[in-house]
MIZA-966248 format. One line per 3 residues: number of its first residue (from 0); their letters; for each residue x, y, z of C-alpha. Coordinates in steps of 0.5 Angstrom, whole numbers, plus 2048, in hexadecimal, padded with zeros to 3 digits. Example, Ala and Ser with C-alpha at 12.3 -4.5 7.8 and 13.67 -1.06 7.14 Angstrom:
# residues 2
0) AS) 819:7F7:810 | 81B:7FE:80E
END
This chain:
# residues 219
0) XXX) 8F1:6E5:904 | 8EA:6E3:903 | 8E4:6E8:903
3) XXX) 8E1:6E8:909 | 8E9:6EA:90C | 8E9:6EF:907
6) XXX) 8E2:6F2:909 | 8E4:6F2:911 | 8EB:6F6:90F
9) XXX) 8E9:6FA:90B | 8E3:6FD:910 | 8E8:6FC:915
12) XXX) 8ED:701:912 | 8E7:706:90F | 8E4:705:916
15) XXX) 8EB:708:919 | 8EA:70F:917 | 8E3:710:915
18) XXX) 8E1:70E:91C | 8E5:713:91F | 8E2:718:91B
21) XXX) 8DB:716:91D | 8D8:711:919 | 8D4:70B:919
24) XXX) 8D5:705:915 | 8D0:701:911 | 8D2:6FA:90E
27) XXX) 8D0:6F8:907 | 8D0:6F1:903 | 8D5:6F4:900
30) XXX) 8D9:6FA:903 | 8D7:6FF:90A | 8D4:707:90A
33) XXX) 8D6:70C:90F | 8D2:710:910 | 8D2:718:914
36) XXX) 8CC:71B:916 | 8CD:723:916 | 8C7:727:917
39) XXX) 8C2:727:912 | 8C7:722:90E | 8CA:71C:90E
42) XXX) 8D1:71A:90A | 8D3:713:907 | 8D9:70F:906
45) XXX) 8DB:70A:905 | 8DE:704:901 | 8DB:6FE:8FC
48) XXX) 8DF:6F8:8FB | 8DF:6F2:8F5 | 8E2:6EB:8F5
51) XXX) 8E5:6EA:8EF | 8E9:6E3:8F1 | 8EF:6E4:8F6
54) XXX) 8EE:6EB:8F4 | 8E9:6F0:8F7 | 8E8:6F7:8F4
57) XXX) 8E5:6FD:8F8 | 8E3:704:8F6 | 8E1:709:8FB
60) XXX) 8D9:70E:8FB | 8D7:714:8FE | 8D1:717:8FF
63) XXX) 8CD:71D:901 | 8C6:71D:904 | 8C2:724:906
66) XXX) 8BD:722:90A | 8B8:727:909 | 8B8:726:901
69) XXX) 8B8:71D:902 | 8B2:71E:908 | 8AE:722:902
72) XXX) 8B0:71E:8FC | 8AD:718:901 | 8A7:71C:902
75) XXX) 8A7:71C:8FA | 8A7:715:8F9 | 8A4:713:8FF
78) XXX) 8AB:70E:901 | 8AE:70F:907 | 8B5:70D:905
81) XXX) 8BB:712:905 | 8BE:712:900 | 8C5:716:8FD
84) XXX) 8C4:71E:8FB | 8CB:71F:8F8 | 8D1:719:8F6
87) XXX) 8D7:71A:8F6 | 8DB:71A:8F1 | 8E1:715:8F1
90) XXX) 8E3:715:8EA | 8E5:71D:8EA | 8EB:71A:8F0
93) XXX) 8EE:714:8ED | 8ED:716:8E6 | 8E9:70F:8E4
96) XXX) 8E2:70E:8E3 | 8E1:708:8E6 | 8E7:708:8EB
99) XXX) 8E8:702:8EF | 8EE:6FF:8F3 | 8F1:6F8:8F3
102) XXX) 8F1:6F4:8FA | 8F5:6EE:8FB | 8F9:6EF:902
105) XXX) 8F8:6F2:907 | 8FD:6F6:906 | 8F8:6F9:900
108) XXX) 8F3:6FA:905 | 8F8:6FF:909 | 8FA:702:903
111) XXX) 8F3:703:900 | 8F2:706:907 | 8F6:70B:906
114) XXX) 8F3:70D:900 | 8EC:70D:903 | 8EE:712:908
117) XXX) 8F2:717:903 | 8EC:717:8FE | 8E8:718:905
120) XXX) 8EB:71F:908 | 8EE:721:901 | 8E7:720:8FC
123) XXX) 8E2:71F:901 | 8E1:722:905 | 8E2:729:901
126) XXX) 8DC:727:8FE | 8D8:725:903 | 8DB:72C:908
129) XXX) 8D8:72F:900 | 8D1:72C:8FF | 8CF:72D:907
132) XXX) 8C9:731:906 | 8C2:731:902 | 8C5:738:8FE
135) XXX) 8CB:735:8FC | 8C7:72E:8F9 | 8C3:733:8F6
138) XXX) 8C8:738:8F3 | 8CC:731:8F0 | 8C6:72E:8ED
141) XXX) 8C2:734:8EB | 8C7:739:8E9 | 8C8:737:8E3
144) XXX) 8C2:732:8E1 | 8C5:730:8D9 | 8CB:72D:8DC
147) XXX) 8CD:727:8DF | 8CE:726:8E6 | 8D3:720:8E7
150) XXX) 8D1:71F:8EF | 8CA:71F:8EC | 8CA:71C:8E6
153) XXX) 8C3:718:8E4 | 8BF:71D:8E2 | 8B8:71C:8E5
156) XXX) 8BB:71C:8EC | 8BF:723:8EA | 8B9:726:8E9
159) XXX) 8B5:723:8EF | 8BA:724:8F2 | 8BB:72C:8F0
162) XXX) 8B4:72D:8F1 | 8B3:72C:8F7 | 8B9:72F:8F9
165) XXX) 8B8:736:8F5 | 8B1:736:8F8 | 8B4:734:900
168) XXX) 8B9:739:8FF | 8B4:740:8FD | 8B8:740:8F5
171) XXX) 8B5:745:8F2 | 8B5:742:8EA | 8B2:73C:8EE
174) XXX) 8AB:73B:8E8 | 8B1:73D:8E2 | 8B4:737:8E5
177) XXX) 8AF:733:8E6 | 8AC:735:8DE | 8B2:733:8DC
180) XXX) 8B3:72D:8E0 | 8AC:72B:8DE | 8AD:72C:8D6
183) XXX) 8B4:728:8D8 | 8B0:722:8DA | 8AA:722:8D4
186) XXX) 8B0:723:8CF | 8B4:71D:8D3 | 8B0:718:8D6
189) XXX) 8AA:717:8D2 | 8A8:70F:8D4 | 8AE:70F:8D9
192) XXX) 8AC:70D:8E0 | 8B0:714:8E2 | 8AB:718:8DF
195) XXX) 8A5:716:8E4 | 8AA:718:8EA | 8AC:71E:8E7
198) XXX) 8A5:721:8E5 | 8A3:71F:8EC | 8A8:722:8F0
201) XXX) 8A7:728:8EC | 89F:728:8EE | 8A1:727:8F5
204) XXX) 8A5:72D:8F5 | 8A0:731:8F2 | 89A:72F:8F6
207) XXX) 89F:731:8FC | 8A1:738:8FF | 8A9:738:902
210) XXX) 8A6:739:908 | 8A3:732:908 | 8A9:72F:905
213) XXX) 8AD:732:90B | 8A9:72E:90F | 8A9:727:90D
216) XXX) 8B0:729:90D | 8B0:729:914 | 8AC:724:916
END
């Protein structure tokens, strides 16, 4: 198999049971995402796949996109680009970091279809039924602000991202949060270009009520 007849069989076998569940593709150079719209949130997945020779390595993604905190966060920044609230975290199913696997027939793209669709119903869609709501983002993020959280694991985004949700969702710790984000960002981020997007998030939602950032969310 040559790699476009990879890429053709592979988005053939995912379309056949995403679609049927309501979603719409779109290629990449290297891969295609499904993505299902939901009221205020839109989930992603889908797969990438690498040519190795006569081998193809594939690795599946999912992702989380809450549209009110993604709409503020582009208000913030000034970008109109949506981007991902929560990833979804492969590495806890297939018990491998950086799991791929390998394509060589069509018969392993059958076989890696199956694979996908199992992880689907069995991982991901738990995690997407779980983190479907501003509240549920807010209490993963910010219950526990000392602790990593694997679906959110870059620091400078978490706390963006926390922020922005504890204020969203009326969070009555919101400025003990947003204190302790804010020596977070001084004592980590000195002259790391998070520092700027950090501290200008924490301006913005200081600068504005609840009430006016339940508006930008809906616009």
């Amino acid at each position: 198999m040559n790699y476009s007849e990879v890429k053709k069989e592979l988005k053939k076998e995912f379309e056949s049971f995403l679609k049927p569940l309501g979603y719409k593709s779109k290629s990449g150079t290297q891969g295609c995402s499904f993505f299902l719209n939901r009221g205020f949130v839109e989930y992603r997945f889908g797969y990438g796949v690498a040519n190795y020779g006569d081998e193809f390595n594939s690795g599946l993604f999912g992702s989380i996109g809450m549209l009110p905190i993604q709409l503020i966060e582009n208000r913030i920044f000034n970008e109109e680009s949506f981007t991902d609230t929560l990833l979804l975290n492969k590495s806890d199913y297939f018990k491998d970091i950086n799991y791929r696997f390998k394509i060589t027939s069509l018969n392993d793209v059958k076989e890696w279809s199956t694979i996908a669709k199992k992880f689907y119903h069995e991982f991901a869609i738990p995690f997407f039924e779980k983190y479907n709501s501003v509240d549920a983002i807010d209490k993963l993020l910010n219950e526990k602000p000392s602790e990593k959280v694997i679906y959110c694991d870059d620091l400078g985004w978490r706390i963006i991202k926390g922020l922005i949700s504890a204020k969203l969702n009326n969070n009555p710790k919101y400025n003990e949060l947003r204190d302790y984000y804010r020596s977070e960002v001084e004592s980590k981020f000195q002259g790391h270009f998070m520092y700027e997007k950090c501290m200008k998030a924490i301006d913005f939602l200081d600068k504005h009520t609840r009430e006016e950032l339940l508006k930008i969310a809906e616009s």
